[in-house]
C-alpha positions in Angstrom: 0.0 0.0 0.0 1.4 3.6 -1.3 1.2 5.5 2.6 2.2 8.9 0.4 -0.8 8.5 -1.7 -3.6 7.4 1.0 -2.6 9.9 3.4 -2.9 12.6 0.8 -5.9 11.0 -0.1 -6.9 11.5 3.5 -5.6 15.2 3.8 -7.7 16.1 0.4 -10.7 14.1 2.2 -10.4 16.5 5.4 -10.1 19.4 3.5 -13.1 18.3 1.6 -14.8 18.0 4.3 -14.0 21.0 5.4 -15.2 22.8 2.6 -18.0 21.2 2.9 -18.9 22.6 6.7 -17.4 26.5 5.3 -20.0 26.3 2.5 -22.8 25.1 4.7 -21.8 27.7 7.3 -21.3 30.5 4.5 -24.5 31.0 3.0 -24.5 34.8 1.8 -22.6 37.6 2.6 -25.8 39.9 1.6 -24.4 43.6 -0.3 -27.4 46.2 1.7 -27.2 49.5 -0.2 -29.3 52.4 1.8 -28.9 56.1 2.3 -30.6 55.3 5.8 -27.6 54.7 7.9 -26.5 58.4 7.8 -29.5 59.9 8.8 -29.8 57.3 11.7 -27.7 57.8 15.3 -24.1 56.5 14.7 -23.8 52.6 14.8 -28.3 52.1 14.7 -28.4 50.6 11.6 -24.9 48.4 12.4 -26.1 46.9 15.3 -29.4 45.8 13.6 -27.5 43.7 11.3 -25.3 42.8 13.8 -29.0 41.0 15.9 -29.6 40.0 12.6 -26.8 37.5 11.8 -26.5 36.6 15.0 -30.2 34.8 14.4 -29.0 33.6 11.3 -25.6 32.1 11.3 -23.9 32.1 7.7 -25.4 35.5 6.6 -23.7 38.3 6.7 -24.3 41.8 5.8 -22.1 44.7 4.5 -23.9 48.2 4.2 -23.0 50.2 1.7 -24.1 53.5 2.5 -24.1 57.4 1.6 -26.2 60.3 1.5 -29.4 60.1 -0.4 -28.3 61.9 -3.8 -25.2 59.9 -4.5 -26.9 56.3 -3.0 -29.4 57.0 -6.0 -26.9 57.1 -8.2 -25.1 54.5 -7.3 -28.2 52.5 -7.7 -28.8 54.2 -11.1 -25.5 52.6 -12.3 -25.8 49.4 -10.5 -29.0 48.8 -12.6 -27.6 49.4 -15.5 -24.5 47.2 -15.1 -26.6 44.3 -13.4 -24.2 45.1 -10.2 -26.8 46.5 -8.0 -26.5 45.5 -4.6 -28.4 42.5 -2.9 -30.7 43.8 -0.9 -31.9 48.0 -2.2 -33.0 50.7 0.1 -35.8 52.9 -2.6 -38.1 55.8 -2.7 -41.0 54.7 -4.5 -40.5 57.4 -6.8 -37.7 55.1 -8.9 -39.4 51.5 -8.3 -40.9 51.9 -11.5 -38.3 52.6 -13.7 -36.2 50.3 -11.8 -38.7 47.6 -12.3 -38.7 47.8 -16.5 -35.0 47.7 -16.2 -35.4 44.2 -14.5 -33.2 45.5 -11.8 -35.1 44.7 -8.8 -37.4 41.5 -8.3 -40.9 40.5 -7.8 -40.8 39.3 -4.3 -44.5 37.4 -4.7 -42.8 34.2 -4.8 -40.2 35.1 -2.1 -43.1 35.9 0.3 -44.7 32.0 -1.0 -42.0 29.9 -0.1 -41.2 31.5 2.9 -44.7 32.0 4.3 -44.3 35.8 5.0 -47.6 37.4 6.1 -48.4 40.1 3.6 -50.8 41.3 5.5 -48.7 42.6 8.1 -47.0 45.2 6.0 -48.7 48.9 5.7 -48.3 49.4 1.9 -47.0 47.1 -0.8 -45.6 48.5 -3.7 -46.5 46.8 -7.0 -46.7 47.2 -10.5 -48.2 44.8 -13.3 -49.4 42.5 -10.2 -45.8 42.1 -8.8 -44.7 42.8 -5.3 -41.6 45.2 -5.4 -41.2 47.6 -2.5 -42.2 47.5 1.3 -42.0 50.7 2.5 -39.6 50.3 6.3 -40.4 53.6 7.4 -42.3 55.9 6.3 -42.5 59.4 7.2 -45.9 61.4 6.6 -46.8 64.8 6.2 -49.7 66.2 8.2 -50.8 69.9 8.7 -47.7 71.8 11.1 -49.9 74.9 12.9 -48.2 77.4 14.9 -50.3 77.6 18.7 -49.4 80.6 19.5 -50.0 82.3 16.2 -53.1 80.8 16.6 -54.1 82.4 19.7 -53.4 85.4 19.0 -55.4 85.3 16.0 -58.6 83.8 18.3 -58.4 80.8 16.9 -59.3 78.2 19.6 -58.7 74.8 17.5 -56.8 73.6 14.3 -58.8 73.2 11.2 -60.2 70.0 10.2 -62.1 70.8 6.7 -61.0 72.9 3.6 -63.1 76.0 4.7 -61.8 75.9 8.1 -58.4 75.7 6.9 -59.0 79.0 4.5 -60.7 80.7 7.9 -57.9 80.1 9.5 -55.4 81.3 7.2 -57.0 84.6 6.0 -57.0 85.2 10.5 -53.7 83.8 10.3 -52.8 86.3 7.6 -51.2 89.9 8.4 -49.1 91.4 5.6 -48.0 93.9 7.8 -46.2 91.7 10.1 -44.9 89.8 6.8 -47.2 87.2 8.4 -49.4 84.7 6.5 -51.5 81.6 6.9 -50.3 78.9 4.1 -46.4 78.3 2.4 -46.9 76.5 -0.5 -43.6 75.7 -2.2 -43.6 75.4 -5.9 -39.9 75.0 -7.1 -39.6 73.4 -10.8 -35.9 72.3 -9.4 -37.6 70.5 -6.3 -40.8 69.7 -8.0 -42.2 67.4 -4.9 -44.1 69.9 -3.7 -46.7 69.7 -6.1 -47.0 65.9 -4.3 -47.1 66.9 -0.5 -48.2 70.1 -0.7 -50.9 70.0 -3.4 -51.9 66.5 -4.4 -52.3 65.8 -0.9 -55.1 67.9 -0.7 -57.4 65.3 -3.3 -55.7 62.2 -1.1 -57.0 63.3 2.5 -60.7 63.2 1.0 -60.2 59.7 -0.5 -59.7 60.9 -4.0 -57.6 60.2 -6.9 -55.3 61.9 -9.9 -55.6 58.3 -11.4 -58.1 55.9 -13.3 -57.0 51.8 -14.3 -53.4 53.1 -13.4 -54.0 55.7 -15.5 -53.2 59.7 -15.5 -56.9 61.4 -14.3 -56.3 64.6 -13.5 -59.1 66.5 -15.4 -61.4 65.0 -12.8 -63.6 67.4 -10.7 -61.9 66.3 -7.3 -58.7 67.1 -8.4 -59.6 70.5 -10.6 -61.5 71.6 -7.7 -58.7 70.9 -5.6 -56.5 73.2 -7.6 -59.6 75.8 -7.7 -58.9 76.0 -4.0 -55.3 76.5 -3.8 -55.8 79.3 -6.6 -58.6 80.3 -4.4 -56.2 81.2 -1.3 -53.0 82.3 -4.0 -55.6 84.8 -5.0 -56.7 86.4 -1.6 -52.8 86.8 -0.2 -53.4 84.0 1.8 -49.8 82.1 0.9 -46.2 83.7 1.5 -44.9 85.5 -1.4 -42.6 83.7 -3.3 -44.5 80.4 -3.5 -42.8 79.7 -7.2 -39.1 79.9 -6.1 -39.2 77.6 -2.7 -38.3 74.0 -1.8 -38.9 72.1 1.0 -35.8 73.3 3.0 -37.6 77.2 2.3 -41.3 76.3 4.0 -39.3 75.0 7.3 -37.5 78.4 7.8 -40.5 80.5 7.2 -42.5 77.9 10.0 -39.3 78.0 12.3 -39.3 81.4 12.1 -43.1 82.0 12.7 -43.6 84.1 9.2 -46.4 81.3 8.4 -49.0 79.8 10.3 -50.0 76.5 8.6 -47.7 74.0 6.2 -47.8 70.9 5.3 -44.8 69.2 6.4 -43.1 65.7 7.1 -42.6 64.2 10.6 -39.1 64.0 10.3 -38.5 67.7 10.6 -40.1 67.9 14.4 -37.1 67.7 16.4 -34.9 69.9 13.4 -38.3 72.3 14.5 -37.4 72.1 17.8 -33.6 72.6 17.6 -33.7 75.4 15.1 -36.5 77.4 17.5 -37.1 75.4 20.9 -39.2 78.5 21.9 -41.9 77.9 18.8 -45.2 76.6 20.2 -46.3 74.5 17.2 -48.6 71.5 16.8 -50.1 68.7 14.4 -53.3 67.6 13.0 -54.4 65.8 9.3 -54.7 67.7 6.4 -58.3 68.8 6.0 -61.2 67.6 4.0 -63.3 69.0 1.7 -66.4 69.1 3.8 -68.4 67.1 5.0 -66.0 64.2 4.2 -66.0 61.7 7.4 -64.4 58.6 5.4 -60.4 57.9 6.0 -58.2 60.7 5.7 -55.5 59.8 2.6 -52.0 60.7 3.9 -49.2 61.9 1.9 -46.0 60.1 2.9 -42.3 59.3 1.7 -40.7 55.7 2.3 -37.6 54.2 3.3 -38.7 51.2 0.9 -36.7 48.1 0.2 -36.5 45.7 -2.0 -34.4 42.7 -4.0 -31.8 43.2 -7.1 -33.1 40.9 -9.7 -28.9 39.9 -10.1 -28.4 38.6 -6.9 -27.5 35.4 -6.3 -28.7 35.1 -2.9 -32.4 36.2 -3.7 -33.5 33.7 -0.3 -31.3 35.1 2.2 -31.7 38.5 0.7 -35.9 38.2 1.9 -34.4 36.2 5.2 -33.0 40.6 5.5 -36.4 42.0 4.3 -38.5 39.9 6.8 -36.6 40.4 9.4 -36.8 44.3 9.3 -40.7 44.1 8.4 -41.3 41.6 11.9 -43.4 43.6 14.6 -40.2 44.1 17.4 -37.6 45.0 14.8 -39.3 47.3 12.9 -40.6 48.6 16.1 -37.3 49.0 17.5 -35.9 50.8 14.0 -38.7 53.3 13.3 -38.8 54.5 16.7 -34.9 55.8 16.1 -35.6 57.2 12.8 -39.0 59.3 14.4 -40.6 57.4 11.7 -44.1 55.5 11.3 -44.1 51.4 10.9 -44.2 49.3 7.9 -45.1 46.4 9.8 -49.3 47.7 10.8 -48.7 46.1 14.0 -45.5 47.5 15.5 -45.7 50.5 17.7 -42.8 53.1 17.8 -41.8 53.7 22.1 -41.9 57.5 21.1 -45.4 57.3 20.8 -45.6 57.1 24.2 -42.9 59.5 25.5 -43.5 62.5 23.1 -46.7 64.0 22.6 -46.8 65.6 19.5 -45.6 61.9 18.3 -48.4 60.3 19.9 -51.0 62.9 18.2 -49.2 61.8 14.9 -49.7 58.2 15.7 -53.2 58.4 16.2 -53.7 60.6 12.5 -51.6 57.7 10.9 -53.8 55.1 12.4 -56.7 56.4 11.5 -56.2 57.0 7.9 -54.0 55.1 5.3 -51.2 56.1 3.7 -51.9 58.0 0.4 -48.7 58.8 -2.4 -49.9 57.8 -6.0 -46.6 59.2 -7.9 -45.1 56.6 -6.1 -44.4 53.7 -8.6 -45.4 55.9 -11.7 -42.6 56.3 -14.3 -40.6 59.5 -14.1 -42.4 60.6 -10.9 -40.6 63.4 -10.5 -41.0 64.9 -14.1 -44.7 64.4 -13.8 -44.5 66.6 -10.9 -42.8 69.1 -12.4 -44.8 68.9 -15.7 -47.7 69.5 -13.5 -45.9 72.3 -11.3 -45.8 74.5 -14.5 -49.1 73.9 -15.4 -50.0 75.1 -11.8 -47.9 78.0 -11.7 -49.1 78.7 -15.1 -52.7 79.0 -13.2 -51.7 80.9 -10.3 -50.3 83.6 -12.8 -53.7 84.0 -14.0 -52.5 82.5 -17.6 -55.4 79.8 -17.9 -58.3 78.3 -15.5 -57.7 75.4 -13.4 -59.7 72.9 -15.5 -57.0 73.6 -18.1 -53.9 73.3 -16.0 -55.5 69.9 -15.6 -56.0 69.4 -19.2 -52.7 70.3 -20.5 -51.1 68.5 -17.6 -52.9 65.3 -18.7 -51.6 65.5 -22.0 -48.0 65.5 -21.1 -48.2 62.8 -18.6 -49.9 60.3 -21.2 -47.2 61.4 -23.5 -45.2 59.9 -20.5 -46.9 56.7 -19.6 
């Protein structure tokens, strides 16, 4: 017997062997491309993946992160080049185009074979009948009123319909004090105004800009909605300057009490707080027309996540999505980010400890969150198609049924 050749047999058998046990034990080191981890407390979003392969040995994760700009770029060229990371952090706004690509996948099936309760998450992106985009967190926009601007003014109570809301801002209103009751912020470069600050207004009474996933903005709900806001443009009711401002420009005016009213996302309170801790400011929903008493539409924006069609670890890559839909981690990571749940049945802790968070809570629970331009193709561009059809109207250049009409027109040249 040749000893040489069976104990190298035996050595190659052992290391065989132990191959075998590394490949059993190395499942998937998972590529998780966000812009979330900067915006969270240093080491958050770490130390959730951290929990995360600890529960499930042979996974690993590796975040690439960056600010949101340049991660949307980076996801721009990773589509394109069939490199895009396992496991994608995305704004509804670019699931769309993203999903024509083939970039990201269907998760239907994923959900199938791993029994995953749909009906546990809050919103499910989809387009053509495929699931592709839970939204984590999601951030939503009520009405931000100024108390004390409000008491001075007599008002005892924030508005709750459309003519409320136009009561209060015309006692809200004071040109001499370079006061006024509304900031509406109209910017073609920052178009996404025209979705919180406008549109919103036809979501909060249950109505729509679109028909069989189709562009319907000629409809009376959303004409008369533009009626209004030309209604209040006309009277002096809005800050001067409406054209020019972004978002950033209605949160100084509000911080600096020149406005009494915007609409404005949750995740500026505590940037509120910090910039003026003296401001005296609450929450409530965005009024309805009246005598609407059905659920109140609310406009939101998503820290959504989804699957890269390329990856080669599509199963592990869910194993990462489950986990941060379940009820106790999503819990635990939306009440860091000052954000609402994607999983209906987790419950942020800030709820309880901050007020104006708990008021929040209870408008988010008892409507349903409302963002149609999210999963439309070139979302953005359709806002701003419609933004110059609307500033069009507020400079007196044509009627609102016609900044409908030729808005319509160039979004079905879109879609």
């Amino acid at each position: 017997m040749n000893i040489t050749k069976t104990s190298t047999l035996l050595m190659s058998a052992a290391f065989a062997a132990t191959l075998g046990v590394s490949a059993a034990h190395a499942e998937a080191d998972l590529e998780f491309i966000q812009w979330w981890e900067p915006e969270l407390p240093a080491g958050a979003l770490r130390g959730i993946m951290d929990e995360f392969e600890a529960q499930n040995p042979g996974i690993t994760v590796s975040l690439v992160s960056g600010p949101y700009a340049s991660t949307r770029d980076q996801i721009v060229v990773g589509a394109a080049s069939g490199t895009l990371s396992d496991v994608v952090g995305l704004d509804g706004a670019w699931v769309n185009d993203l999903a024509k690509q083939g970039a990201i996948a269907p998760m239907d099936s994923l959900m199938e074979a791993s029994g995953f309760d749909s009906e546990q998450v809050a919103a499910i992106i989809s387009l053509d009948g495929n699931s592709y985009m839970f939204p984590v967190a999601s951030f939503v926009y009520p009405i931000f009123v100024n108390l004390d601007l409000m008491a001075e003014a007599g008002l005892e109570s924030p508005p709750t319909t459309r003519t409320e809301f136009v009561e209060a801002a015309t006692m809200l209103t004071d040109e001499s004090k370079n006061q006024y009751g509304w900031v509406l912020p109209l910017s073609l470069q920052a178009p996404n105004g025209i979705q919180n600050d406008v549109m919103s207004w036809v979501w909060a009474s249950g109505d729509s800009m679109m028909k069989d996933g189709k562009p319907d903005l000629t409809n009376d709900n959303v004409v008369g909605t533009l009626e209004y806001v030309k209604s209040m443009y006309d009277e002096g009711l809005i800050s001067p300057g409406a054209f020019a401002k972004k978002e950033q420009d209605k949160v100084e005016e509000f911080v600096n009490g020149r406005v009494g009213m915007m609409v404005d996302s949750l995740a500026h309170i505590n940037l509120i707080r910090e910039r003026n801790p003296d401001l005296n400011f609450g929450i409530t929903a965005l009024p309805a027309k009246d005598g609407y008493d059905g659920a109140r539409g609310l406009p939101y924006a998503s820290w959504g996540i989804g699957i890269s069609e390329h990856s080669e670890h599509k199963e592990e890559a869910f194993k990462l999505v489950a986990y941060l839909m379940s009820e106790e981690v999503n819990a635990k990571l939306v009440s860091i980010a000052n954000a609402f749940p994607g999983n209906v049945n987790a419950e942020p802790d800030f709820v309880t400890s901050d007020e104006l968070f708990g008021t929040a809570f209870e408008i988010f629970q008892t409507g349903y969150l409302a963002n149609e331009f999210v999963g439309l193709p070139v979302a953005e561009e359709l806002m701003r198609l419609l933004g110059v059809e609307v500033q069009q109207m507020l400079d007196g250049n044509q009627s609102a049924a016609d900044a409908a009409a030729n808005a319509q027109a160039k979004w079905e040249a879109e879609f």
